[in-house]
N, C-alpha and C positions, 0 to 999 in steps of 0.2 A: 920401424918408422915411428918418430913422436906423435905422441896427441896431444891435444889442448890440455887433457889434463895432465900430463907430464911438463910441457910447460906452467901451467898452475902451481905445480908442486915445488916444482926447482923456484919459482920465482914467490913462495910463501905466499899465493892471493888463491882466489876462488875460482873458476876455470869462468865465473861469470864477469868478473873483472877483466882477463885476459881476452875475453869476447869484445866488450869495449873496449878495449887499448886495441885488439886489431882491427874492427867498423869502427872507430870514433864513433860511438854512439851514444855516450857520456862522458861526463869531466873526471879524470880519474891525474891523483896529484903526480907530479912528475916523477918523483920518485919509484913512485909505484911502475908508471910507465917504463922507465929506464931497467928495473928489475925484471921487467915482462920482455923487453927487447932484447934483455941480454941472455935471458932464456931462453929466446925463439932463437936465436945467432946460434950459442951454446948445443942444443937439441938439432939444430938444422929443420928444426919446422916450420913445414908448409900449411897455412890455412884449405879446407877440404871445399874446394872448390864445386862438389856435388853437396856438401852439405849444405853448404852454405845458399845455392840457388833453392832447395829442396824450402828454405824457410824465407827465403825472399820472392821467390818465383819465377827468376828470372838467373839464367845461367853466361848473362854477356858473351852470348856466341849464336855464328850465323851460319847458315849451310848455302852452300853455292852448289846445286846438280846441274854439270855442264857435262858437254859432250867432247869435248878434248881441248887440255889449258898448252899442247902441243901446237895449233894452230896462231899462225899469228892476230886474227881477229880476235878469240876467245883470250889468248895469252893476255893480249893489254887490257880487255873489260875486265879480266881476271885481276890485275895486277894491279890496276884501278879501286876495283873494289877491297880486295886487300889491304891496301895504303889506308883506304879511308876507314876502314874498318878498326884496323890498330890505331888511328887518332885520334877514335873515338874509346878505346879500349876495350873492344871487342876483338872473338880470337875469329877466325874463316876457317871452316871445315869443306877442303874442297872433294868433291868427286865426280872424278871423270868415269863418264858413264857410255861414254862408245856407241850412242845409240843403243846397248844392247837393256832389253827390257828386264831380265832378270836382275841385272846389276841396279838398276832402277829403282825396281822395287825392292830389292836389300840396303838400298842406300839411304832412301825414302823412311825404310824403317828405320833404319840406325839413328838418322839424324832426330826423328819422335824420339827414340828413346832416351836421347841425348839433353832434350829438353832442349833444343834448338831457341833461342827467344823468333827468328824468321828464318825465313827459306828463301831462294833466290833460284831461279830454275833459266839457265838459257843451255837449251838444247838447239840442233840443228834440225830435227824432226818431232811433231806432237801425232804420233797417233792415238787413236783412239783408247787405244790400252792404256798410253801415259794419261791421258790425260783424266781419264780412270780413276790412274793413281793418284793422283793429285790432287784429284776433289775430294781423295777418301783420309786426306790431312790438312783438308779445308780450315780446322781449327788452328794450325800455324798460319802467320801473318804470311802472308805468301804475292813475291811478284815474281813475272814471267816477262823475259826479255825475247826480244825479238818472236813475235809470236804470229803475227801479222792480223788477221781480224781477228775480235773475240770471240771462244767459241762457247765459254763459260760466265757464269757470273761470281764466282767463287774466290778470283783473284784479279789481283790489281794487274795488268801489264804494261809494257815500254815494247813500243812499235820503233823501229829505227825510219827513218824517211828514206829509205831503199829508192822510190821513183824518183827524187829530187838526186839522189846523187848520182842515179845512170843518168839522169837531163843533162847533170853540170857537166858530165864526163865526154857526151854527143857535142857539147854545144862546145868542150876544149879541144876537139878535132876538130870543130867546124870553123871555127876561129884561127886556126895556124891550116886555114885554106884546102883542108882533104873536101871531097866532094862521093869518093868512091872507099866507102868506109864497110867493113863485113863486122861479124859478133859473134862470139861464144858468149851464150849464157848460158847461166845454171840451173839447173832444175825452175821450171817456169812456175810448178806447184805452188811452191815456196815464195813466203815473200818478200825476202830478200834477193830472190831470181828472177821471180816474177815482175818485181816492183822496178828493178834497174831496169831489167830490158826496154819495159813499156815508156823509162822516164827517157831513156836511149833513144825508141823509135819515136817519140813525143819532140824530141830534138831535131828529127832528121824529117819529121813531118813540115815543122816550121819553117825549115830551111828546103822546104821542095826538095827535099834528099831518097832517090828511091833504095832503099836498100835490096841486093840483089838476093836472091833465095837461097841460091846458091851460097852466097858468103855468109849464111848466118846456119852458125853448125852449133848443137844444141852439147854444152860440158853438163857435167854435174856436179862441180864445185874439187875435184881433186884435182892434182896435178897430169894424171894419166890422160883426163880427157881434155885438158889444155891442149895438151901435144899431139895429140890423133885429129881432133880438130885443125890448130895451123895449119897442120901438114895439107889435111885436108884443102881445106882454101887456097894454100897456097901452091898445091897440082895444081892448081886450075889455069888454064891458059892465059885469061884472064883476072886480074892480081888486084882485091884491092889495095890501097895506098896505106890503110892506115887498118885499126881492130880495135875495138873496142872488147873487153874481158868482163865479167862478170863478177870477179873473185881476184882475191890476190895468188891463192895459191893454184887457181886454174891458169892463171898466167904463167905463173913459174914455167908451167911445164908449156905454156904457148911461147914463152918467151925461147926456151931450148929447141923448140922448133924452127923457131926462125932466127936463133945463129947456126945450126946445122945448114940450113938451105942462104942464110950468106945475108940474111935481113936482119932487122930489129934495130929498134931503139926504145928508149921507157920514158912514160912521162908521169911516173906515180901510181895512183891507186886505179888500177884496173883501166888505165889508159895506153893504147900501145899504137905507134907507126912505125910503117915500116922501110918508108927512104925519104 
């Protein structure tokens, strides 16, 4: 593999020359430049991308610790953040981390070592242990998405409006006339699970809407308990009209529920009726 100073040499200049010609960081005559480019072409050399952060401080790359780029909520933040990150000309170092804490903390390392310039953390659970770890690389620029209230002072976070969007979701069934509405939500912990459900019954409070006990069967954000859930609801002798979901991909598996038993229709993001 070339170095700088193999291109120096082929191109007759000083490997300090060749530094400047590749940061423009003086005026060097064109000549000289054109000698040095056609050396870099010639060699097939690469500028040393650790070197080079090692004396500026900054390595133009960012770590994303997520919990699966599998999911379609995670996939598009991911995808998002990507995009923007190349248009800025930074590279995305992603790792999916499964919840599992060991990978966590391997990955956490990796990216220190890496000389990350930030960090970007949306996982689907913070326990204690992560959250641990995260304050013990407090010295990278660090934001936490979806985290729901803060538990640290250490990083910045982005809270999604979880309650505002189960409200809009109650008040889009309440609005095409259901009255007799049930709910899977997802882990109520959580504030993503949490915050829809209660912006859901906030809906269904406004409109003198009682929700029955029975119809509201508790997922946890997979596809499995989508489906044991409808099921669930919909034995019941009594049916309600419509469901509200939690999750996109707890629907999936509500939604297969209820074409097996001869219902469903979809109205988007975690809205569902079902005649």
């Amino acid at each position: 593999m070339a170095t700088i100073k193999d291109v120096a040499k082929r191109a007759g200049v000083s490997t300090t020359t060749v530094s400047h010609v590749i940061n423009k960081t003086r005026f060097v005559a064109e000549e000289t430049k054109a000698a040095v480019a056609a050396a870099i072409k010639e060699l097939h050399y690469s500028p040393s991308a650790v070197a080079r952060s090692l004396k500026v401080n900054h390595t133009k790359s960012i770590g994303l610790l997520a919990t699966s780029s599998e999911a379609p909520y995670f996939a598009e933040v991911i995808e998002a953040v990507e995009n923007s990150c190349y248009s800025k000309g930074y590279t995305l170092i992603l790792c999916n981390s499964h919840n599992n804490l060991d990978k966590q903390r391997a990955y956490l390392a990796m990216l220190a070592q890496k000389r990350v310039d930030g960090l970007l953390v949306m996982c689907s659970e913070y326990p204690d242990q992560l959250l641990g770890m995260l304050e013990d690389y407090r010295n990278i620029p660090m934001v936490v998405m979806d985290w729901g209230a803060a538990r640290g002072d250490f990083t910045d976070t982005i809270i999604d409006n979880a309650l505002e969007g189960g409200y809009l979701a109650g008040r889009y069934l309440i609005e095409r006339g259901h009255r007799e509405i049930g709910a899977i939500p997802g882990q109520l912990a959580r504030n993503t699970g949490g915050g829809r459900h209660q912006g859901f019954l906030k809906a269904m409070e406004e409109a003198n809407i009682e929700v029955r006990d029975e119809w509201i069967v508790q997922g946890d954000f997979e596809p499995e308990s989508g489906y044991k859930a409808m099921h669930q609801i919909l034995s019941q002798k009594q049916r309600p009209t419509a469901v509200f979901c939690g999750g996109d991909i707890m629907a999936m598996g509500a939604i297969c529920a209820a074409d097996e038993l001869g219902f469903a229709r979809t109205a988007g993001y975690f809205r569902y009726w079902l005649r």
